[in-house]
KERODREN-67110 format. One record per residue: residue number from 1; x, y negated, z of N, C-alpha, C in turn. Coordinates in nm, 4 decimals. Atoms other than C-alpha are relative to their C-alpha. Example, Ala and Ser with C-alpha at 12.3 -4.5 7.8 and 13.67 -1.06 7.14 Angstrom:
2
  nr   n_east  n_north     n_up  ca_east ca_north    ca_up   c_east  c_north     c_up
   1   0.0890   0.1190   0.0000   1.2300   0.4500   0.7800   0.0900  -0.1200   0.0000
   2  -0.0820   0.1190  -0.0060   1.3670   0.1060   0.7140  -0.0770  -0.1090   0.0730
END
This chain:
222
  nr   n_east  n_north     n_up  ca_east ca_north    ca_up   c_east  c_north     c_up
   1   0.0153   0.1017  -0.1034  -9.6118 -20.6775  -9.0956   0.0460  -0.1349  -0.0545
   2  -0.0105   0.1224   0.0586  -9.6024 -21.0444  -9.1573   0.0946  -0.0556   0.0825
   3  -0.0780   0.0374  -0.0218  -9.3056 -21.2501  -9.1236  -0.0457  -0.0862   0.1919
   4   0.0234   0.0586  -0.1093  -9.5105 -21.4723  -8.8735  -0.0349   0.1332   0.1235
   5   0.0218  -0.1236  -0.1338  -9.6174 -21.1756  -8.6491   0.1325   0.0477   0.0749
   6  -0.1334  -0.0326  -0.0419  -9.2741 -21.0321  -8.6380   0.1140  -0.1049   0.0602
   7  -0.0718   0.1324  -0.0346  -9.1452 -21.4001  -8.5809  -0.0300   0.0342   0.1909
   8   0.0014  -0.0099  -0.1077  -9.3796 -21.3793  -8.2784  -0.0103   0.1621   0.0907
   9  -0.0425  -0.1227  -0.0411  -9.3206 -20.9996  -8.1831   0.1401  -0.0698   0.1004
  10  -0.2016   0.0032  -0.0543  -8.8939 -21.1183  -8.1836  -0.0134  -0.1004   0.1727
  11  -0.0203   0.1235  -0.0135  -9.0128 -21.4227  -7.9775  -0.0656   0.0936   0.1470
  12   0.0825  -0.1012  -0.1347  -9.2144 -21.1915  -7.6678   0.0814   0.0714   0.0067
  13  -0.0458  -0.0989  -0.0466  -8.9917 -20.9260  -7.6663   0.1425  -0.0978   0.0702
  14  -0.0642   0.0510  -0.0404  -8.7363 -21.1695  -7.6260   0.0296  -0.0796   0.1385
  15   0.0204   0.0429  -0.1432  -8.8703 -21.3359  -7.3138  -0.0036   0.0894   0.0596
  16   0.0378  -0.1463  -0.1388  -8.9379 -21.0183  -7.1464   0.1289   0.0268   0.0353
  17  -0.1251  -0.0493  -0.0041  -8.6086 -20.9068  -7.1702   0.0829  -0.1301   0.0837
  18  -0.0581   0.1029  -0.0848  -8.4753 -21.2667  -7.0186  -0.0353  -0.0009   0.0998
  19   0.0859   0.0242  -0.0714  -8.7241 -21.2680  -6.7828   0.1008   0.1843   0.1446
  20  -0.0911  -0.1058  -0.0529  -8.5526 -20.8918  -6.6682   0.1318  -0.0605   0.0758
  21  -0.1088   0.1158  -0.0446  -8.2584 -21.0602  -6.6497   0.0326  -0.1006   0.0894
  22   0.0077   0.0479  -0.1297  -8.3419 -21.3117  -6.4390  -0.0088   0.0157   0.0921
  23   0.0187  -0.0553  -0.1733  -8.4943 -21.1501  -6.1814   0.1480   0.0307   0.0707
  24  -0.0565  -0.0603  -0.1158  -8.1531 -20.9419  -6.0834   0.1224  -0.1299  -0.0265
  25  -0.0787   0.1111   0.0038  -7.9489 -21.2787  -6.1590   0.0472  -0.0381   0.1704
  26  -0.0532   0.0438  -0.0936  -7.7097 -21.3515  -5.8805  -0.0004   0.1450   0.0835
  27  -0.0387  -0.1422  -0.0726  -7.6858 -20.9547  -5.7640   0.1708  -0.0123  -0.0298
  28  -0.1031  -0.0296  -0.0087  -7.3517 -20.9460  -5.9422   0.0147  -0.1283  -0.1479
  29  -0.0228   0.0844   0.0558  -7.1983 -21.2081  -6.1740  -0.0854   0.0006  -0.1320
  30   0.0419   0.0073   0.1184  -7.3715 -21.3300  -6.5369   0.0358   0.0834  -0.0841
  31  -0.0309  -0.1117   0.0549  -7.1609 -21.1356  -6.7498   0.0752   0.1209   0.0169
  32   0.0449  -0.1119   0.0087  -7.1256 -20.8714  -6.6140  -0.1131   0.0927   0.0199
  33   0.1449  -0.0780  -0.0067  -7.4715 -20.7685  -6.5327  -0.0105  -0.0124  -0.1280
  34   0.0393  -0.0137   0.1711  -7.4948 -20.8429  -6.9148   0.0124   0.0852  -0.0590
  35  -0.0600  -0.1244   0.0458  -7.3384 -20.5145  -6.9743  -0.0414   0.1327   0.0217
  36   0.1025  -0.1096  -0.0364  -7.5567 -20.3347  -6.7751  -0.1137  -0.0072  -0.0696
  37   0.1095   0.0015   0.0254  -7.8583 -20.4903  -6.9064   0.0105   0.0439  -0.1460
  38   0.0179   0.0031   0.1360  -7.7698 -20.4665  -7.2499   0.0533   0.1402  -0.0612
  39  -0.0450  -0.1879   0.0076  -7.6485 -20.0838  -7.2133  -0.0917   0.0498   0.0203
  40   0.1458  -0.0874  -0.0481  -8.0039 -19.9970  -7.0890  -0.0383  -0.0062  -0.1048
  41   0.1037   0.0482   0.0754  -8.1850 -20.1835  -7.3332   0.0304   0.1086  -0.1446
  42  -0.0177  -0.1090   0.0741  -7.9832 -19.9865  -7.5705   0.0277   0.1497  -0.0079
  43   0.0838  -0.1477  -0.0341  -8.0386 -19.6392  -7.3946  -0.1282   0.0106  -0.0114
  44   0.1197  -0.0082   0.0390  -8.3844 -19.7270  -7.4408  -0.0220  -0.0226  -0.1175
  45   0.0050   0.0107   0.1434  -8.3738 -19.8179  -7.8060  -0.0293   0.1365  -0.0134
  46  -0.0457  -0.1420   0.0189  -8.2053 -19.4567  -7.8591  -0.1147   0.0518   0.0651
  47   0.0844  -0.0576  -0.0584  -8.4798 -19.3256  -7.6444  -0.1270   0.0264  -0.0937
  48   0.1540   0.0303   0.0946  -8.7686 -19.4547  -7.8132  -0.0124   0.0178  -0.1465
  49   0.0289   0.0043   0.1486  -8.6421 -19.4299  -8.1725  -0.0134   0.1714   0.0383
  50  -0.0522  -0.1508   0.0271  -8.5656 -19.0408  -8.0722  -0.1248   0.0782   0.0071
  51   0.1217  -0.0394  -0.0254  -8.8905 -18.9924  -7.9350  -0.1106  -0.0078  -0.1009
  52   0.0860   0.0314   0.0907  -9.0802 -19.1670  -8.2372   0.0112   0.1390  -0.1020
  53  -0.0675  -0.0642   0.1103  -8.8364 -18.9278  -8.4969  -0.0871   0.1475   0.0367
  54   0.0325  -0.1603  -0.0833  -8.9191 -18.5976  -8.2449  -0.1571   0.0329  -0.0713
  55   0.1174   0.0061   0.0441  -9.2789 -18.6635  -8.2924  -0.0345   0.0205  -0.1351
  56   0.0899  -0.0209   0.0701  -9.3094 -18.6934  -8.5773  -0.0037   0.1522  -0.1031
  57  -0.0066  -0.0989   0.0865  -9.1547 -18.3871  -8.6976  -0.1157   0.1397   0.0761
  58   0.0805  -0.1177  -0.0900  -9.3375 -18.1696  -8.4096  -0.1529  -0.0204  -0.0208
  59   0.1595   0.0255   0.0746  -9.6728 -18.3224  -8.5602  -0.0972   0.1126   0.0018
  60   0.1407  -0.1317   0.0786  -9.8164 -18.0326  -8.7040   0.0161   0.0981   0.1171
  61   0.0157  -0.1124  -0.0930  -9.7667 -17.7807  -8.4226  -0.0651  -0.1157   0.1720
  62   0.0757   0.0518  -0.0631  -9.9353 -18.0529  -8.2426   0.0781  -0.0076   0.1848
  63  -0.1093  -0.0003  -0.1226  -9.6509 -18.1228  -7.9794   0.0425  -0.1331   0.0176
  64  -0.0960   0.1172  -0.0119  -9.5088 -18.4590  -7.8262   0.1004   0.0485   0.1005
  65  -0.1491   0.0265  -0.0371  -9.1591 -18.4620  -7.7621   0.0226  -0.0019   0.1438
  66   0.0063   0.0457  -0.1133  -9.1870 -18.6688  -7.4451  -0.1146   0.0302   0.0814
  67   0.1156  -0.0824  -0.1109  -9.4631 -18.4757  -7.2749   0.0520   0.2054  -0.0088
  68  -0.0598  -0.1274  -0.0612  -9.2964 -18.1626  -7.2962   0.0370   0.0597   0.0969
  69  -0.0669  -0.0422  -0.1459  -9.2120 -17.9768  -7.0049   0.0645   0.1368  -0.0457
  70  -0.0347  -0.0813   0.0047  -8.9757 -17.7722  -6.9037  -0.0562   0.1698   0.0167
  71   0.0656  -0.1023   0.0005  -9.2258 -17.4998  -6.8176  -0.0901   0.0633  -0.1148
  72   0.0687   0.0015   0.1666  -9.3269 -17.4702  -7.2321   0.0440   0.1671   0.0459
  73  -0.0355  -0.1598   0.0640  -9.2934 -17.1039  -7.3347   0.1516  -0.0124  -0.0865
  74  -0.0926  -0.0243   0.0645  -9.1178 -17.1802  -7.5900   0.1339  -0.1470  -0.0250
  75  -0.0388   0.1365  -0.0600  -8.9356 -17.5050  -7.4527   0.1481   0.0181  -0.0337
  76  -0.1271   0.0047   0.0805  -8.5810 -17.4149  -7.5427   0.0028   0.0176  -0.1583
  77   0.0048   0.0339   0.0916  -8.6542 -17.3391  -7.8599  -0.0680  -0.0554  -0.1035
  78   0.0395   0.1079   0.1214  -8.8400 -17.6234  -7.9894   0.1057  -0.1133   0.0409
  79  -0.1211   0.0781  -0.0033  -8.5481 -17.8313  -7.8278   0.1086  -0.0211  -0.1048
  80  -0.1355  -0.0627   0.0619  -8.2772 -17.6188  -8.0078  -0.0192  -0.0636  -0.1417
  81   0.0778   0.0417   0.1368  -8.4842 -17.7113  -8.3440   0.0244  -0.1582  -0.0300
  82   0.0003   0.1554   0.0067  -8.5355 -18.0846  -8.2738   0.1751  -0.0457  -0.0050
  83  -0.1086   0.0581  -0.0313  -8.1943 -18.1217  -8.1697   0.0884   0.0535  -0.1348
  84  -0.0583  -0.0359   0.1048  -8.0116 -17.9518  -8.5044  -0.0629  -0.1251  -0.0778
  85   0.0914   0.0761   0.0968  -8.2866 -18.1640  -8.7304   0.0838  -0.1370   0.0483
  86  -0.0626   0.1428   0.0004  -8.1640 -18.4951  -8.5522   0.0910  -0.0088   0.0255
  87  -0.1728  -0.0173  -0.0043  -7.7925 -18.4226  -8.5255  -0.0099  -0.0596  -0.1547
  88  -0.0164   0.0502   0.1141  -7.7881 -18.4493  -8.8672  -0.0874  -0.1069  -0.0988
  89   0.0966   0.1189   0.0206  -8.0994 -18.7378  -8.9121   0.0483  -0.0954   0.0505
  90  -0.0176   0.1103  -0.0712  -8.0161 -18.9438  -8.6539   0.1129  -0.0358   0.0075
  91  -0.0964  -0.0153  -0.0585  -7.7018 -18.8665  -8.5477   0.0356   0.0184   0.1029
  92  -0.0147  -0.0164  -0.1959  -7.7328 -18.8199  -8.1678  -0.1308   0.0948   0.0365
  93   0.0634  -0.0890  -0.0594  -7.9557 -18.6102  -7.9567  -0.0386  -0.0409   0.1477
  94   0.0734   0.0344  -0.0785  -8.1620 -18.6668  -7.6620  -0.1081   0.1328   0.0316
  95   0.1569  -0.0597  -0.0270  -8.3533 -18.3830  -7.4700  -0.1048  -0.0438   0.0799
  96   0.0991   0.1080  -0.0604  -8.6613 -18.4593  -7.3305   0.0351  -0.0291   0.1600
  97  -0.0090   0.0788  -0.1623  -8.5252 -18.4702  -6.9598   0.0703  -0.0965   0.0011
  98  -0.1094   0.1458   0.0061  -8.2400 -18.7428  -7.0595  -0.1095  -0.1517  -0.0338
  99   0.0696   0.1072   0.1031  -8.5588 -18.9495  -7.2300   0.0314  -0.1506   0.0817
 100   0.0285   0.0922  -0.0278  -8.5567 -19.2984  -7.1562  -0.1181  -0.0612   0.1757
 101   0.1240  -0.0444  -0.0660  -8.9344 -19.2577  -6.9896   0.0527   0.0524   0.1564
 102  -0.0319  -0.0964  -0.0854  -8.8366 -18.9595  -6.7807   0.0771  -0.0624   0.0987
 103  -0.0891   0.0414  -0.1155  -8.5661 -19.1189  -6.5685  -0.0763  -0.1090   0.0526
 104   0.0441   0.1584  -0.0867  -8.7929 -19.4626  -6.5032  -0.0939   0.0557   0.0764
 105   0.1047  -0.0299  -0.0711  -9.0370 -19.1914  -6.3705   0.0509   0.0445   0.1052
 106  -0.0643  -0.0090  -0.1473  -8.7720 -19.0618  -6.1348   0.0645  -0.0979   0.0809
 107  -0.0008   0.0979  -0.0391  -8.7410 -19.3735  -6.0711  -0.0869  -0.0657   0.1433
 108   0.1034  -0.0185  -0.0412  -9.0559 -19.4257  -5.9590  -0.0231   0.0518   0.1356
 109   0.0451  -0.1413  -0.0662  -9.0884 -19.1041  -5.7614   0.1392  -0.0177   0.1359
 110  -0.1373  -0.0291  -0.0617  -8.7062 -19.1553  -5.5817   0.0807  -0.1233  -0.0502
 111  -0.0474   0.1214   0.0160  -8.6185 -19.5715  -5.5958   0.1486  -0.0028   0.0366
 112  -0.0924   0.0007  -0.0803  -8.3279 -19.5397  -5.3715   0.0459   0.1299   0.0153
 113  -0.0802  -0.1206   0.0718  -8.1666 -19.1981  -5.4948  -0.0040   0.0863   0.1660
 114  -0.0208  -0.1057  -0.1181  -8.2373 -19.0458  -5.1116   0.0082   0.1317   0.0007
 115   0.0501  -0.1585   0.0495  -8.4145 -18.7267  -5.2272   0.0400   0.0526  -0.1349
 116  -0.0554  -0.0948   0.1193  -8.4132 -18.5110  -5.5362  -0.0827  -0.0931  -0.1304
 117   0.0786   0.0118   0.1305  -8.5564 -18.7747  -5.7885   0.1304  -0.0984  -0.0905
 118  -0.1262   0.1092   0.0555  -8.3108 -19.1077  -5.9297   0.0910   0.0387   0.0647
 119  -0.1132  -0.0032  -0.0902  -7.9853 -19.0782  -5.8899   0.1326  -0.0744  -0.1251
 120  -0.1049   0.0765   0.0942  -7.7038 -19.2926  -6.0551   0.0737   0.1028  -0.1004
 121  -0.0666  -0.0833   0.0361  -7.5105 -18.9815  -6.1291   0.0007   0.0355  -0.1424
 122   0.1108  -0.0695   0.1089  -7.7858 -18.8292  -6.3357   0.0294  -0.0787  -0.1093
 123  -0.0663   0.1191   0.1322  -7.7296 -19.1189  -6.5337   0.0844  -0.0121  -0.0921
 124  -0.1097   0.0300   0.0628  -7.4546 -19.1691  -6.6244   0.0414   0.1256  -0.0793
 125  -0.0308  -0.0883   0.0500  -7.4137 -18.7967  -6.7252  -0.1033  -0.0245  -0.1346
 126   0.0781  -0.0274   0.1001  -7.7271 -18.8367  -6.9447   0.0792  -0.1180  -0.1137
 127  -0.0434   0.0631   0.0996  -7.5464 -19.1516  -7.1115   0.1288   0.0372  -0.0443
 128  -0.1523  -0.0776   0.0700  -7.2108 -18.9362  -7.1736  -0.0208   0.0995  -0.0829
 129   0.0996  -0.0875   0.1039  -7.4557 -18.6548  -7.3331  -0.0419  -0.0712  -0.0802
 130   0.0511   0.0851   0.1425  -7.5471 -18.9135  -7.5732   0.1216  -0.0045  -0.0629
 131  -0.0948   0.0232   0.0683  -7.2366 -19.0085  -7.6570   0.0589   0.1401  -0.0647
 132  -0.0366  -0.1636   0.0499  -7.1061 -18.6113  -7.7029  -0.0990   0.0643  -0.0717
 133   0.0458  -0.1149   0.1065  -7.3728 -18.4758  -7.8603  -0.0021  -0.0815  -0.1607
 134  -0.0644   0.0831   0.1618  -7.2270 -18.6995  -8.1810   0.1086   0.0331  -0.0268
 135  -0.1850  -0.0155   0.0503  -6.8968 -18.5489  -8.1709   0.0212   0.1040  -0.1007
 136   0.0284  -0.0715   0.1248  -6.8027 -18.3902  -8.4958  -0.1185  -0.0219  -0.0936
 137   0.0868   0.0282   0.1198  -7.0663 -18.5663  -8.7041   0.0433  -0.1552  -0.0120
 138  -0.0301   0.1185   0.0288  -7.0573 -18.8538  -8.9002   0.0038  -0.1223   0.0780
 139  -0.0012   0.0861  -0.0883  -7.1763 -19.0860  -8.6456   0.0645  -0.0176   0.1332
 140  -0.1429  -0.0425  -0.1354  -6.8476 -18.9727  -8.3585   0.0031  -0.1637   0.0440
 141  -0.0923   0.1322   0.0016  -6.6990 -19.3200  -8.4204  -0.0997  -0.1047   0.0801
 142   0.0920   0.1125  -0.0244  -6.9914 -19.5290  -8.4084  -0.0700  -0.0055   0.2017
 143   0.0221  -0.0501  -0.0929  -7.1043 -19.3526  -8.0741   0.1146   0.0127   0.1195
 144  -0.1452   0.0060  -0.0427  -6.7375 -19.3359  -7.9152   0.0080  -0.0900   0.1274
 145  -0.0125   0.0654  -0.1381  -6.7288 -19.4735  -7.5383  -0.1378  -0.1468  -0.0479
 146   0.0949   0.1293  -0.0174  -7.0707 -19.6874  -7.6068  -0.0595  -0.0607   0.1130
 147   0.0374   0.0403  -0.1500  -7.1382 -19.6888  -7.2693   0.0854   0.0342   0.0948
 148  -0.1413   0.0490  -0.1119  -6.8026 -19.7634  -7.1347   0.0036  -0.1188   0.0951
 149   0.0112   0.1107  -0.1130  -6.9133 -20.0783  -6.9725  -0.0964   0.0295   0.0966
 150   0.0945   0.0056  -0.1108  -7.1777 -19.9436  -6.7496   0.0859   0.0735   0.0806
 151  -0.0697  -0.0288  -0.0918  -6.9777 -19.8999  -6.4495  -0.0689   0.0664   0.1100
 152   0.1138  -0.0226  -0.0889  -7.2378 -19.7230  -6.2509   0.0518   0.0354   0.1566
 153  -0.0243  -0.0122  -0.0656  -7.0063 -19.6809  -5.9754   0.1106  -0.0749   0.0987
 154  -0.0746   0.1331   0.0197  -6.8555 -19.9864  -5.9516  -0.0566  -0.0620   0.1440
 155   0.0439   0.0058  -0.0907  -6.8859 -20.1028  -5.5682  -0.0679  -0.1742  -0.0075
 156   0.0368   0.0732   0.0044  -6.9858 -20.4500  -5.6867  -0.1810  -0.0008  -0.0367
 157   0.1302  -0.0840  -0.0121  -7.3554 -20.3045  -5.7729  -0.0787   0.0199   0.1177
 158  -0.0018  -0.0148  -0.1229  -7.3504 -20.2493  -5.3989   0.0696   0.0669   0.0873
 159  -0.1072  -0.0575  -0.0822  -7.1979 -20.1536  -5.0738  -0.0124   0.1329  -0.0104
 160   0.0770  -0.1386  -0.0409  -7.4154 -19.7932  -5.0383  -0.0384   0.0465  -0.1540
 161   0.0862  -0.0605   0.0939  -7.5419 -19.5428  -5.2660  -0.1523  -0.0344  -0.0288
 162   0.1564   0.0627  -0.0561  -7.8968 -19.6489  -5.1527  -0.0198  -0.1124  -0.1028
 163   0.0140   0.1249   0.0783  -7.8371 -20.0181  -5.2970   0.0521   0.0050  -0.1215
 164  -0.0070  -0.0200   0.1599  -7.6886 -19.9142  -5.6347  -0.1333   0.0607  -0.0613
 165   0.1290  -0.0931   0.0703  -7.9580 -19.6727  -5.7064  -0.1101  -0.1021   0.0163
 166   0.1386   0.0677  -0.0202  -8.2275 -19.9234  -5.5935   0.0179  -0.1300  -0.1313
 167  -0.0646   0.1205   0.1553  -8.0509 -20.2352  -5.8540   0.0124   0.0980  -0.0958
 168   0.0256  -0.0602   0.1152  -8.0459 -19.9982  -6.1192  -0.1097   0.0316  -0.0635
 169   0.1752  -0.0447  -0.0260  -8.3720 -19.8578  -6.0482  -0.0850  -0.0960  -0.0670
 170   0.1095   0.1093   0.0484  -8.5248 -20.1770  -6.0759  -0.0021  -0.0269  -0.1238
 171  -0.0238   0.0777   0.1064  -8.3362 -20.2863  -6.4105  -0.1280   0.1278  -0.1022
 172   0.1393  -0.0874   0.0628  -8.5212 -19.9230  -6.5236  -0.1486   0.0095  -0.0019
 173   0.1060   0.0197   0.0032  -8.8195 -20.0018  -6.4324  -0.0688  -0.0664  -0.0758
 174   0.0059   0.1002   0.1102  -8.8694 -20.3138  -6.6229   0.0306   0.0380  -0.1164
 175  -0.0162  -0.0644   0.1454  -8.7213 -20.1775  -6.9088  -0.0654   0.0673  -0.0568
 176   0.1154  -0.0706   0.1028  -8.9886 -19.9370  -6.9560  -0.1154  -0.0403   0.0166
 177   0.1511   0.0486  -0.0119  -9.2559 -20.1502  -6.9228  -0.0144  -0.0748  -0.1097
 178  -0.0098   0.0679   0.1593  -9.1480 -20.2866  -7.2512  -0.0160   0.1498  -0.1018
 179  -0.0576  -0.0442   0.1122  -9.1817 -20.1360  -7.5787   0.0082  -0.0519  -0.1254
 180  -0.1036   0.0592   0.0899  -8.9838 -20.1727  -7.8569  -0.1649   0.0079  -0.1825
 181   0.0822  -0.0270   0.1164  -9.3003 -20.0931  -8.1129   0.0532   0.0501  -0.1242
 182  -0.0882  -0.0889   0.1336  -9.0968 -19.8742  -8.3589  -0.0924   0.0198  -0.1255
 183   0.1171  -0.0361   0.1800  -9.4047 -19.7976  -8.5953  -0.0078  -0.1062  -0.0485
 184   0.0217   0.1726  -0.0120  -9.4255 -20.1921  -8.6096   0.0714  -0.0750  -0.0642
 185  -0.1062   0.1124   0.0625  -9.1114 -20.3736  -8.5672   0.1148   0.1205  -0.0812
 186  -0.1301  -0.0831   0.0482  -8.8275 -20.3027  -8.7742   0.1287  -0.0127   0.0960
 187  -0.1874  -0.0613  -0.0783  -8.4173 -20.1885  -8.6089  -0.0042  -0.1499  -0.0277
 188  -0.0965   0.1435   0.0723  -8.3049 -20.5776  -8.7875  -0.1088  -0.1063   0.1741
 189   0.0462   0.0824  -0.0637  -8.5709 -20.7070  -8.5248   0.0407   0.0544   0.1557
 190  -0.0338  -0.0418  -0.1181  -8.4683 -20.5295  -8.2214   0.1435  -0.0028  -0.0047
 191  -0.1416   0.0788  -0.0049  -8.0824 -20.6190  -8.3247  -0.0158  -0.1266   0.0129
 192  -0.0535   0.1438  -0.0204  -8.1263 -20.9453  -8.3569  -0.0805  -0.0861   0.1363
 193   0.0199  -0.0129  -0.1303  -8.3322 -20.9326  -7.9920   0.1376   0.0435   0.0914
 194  -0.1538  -0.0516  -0.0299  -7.9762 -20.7674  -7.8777   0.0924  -0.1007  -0.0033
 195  -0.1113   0.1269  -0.0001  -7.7809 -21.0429  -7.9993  -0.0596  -0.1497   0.0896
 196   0.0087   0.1535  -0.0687  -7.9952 -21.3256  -7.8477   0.0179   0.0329   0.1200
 197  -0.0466  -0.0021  -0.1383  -7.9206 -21.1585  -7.5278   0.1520  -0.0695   0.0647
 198  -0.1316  -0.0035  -0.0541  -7.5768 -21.1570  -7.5281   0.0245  -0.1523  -0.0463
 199  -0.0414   0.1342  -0.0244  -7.5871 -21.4974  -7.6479  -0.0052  -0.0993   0.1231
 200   0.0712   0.0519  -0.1149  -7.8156 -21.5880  -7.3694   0.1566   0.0051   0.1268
 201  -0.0994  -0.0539  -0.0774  -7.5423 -21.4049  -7.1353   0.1242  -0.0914   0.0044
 202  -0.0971   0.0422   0.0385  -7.2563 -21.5768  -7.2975   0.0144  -0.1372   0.0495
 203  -0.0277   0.1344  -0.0505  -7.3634 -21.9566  -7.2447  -0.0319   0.0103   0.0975
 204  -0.0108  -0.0312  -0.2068  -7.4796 -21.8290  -6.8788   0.1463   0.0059   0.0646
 205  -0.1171  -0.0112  -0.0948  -7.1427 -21.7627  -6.7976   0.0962  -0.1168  -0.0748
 206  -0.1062   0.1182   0.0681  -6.9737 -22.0425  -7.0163   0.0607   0.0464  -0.0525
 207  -0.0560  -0.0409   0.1383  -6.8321 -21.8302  -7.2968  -0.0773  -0.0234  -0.0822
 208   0.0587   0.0010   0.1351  -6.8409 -21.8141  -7.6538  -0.0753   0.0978   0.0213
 209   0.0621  -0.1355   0.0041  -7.0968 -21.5788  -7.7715   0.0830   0.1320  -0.0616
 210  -0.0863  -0.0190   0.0646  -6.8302 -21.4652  -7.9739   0.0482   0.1554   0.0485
 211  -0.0708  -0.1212  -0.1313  -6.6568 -21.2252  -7.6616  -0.0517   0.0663   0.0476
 212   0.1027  -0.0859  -0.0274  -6.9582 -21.0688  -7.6106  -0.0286   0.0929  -0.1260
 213   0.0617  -0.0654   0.1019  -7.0390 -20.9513  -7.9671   0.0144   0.1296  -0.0006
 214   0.0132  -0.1635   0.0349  -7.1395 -20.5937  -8.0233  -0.0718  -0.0077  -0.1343
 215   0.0081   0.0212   0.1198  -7.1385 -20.5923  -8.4108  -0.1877   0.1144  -0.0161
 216   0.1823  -0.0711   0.0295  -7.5616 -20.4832  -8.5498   0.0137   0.1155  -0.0407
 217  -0.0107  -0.1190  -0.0363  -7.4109 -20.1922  -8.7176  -0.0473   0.1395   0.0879
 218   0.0041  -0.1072  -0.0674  -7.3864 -19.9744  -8.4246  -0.1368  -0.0044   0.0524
 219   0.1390   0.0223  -0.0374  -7.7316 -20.1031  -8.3090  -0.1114   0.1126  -0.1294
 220   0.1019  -0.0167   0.1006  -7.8866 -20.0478  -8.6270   0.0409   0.1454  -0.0761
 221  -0.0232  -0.0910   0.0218  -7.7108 -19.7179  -8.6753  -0.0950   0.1149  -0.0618
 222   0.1044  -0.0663   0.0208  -8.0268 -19.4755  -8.6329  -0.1144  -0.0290  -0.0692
END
C-alpha cells in the first residue's frame, strides 16, 4: 500500500472515530468517555485482528471463525484448536461469542439490555476473558487490568440499567460500522489512529496529551 493511500486510510478512519465521539459528547464528561471510547475501539482491534488470524488458519477446512455457530458439530473442538494456536501466536483468545461483531449484533437485537440479547454484564465479563485468557503466557503483563477504565457500572453512564445499556449500545454500534482493514492497513496505522484520539480527548478536556498516554506497545502487541 502506498504511503499516500495509507496517509488517506489514517486520515478517514480517523474522522469516523471523532465523529463517534462526538455524537455521545456531553453524556458524561470529555475524558472520561475517552476511556470508554478508546477501550472499545481497542476490544475491536483485538476482535478483528483475532478474527483475521482465526481465518486464516481455518482456511482449508473452509470455516470462518466469526460465522460459526454454536450449533457446529464439531464447534468445541475447532474452538479448543484455534484457541491453543493463538495463545501462543497472538497471545490472547477470543471465542466466537465474545467477538467484537457478535455483541454489536446483540446489540442490535436487545438496545436497552430488557430481554435476553445486550447486556452490560456480558460485557464486561467478555473483556475480563480477554484479559485471563493471557495469564501465564508471555503476554500476562502487557494484558494486565487493560480494561480497568471501563467502568461499565459506573452510575454516571446513567441512572437505570436501561440507559447504560442503551449509551453503550450505541458507542457499539458505531464501532462496528467501521473497519479497521487488517489485510490493508498496518497495527503502526491503527496505533497511531489510537493516539490521535486520546490527543483529541486530551485538548477537549484541557490536558496534556501526555496523562492520557497508553504507550503503542501494548496496542501493537498482536
Amino acid at each position: 500500500m502506498s504511503p499516500q493511500i495509507e496517509a488517506q486510510n489514517l486520515s478517514e478512519l480517523q474522522s469516523r472515530l471523532w465523529n463517534i465521539a462526538d455524537t455521545l459528547r456531553g453524556k458524561i464528561h470529555a475524558d472520561e468517555f475517552r476511556d470508554y471510547c478508546l477501550g472499545f475501539i481497542f476490544y475491536k482491534y483485538l476482535s478483528e485482528k483475532f478474527v483475521a488470524y482465526a481465518n486464516k488458519i481455518l482456511a482449508e477446512d473452509g470455516i470462518k471463525y466469526n460465522e460459526l455457530s454454536t450449533e457446529h458439530s464439531a464447534y468445541q473442538d475447532i474452538v479448543e484448536a484455534v484457541k491453543e494456536d493463538s495463545i501462543q501466536t497472538l497471545g490472547y483468545f477470543l471465542p466466537p461469542t465474545d467477538l467484537f461483531h457478535t455483541m454489536a449484533e446483540r446489540v442490535a437485537k436487545d438496545p436497552k439490555g430488557a430481554g435476553t440479547g445486550f447486556i452490560l454484564e456480558d460485557l464486561a465479563t467478555t473483556l475480563r476473558n480477554i484479559e485471563q485468557s493471557t495469564l501465564g503466557t508471555d503476554s500476562a503483563d502487557d494484558f494486565s487490568n487493560l480494561f480497568e477504565d471501563l467502568d461499565l457500572g459506573s452510575s454516571k453512564l446513567g441512572s437505570t440499567a436501561e440507559v447504560k445499556n442503551e449509551l453503550i449500545g450505541k458507542v457499539i454500534t458505531e464501532l462496528d460500522k467501521l473497519s479497521f482493514n487488517l489485510s490493508e492497513a498496518s497495527s503502526d496505522i491503527l496505533g497511531d489512529a489510537y493516539e490521535y484520539l486520546i490527543g483529541q480527548f486530551a485538548s477537549g478536556a484541557g490536558k496534556k496529551a501526555g496523562e492520557f498516554y497508553t504507550p503503542q506497545p501494548v496496542w501493537r502487541h498482536s
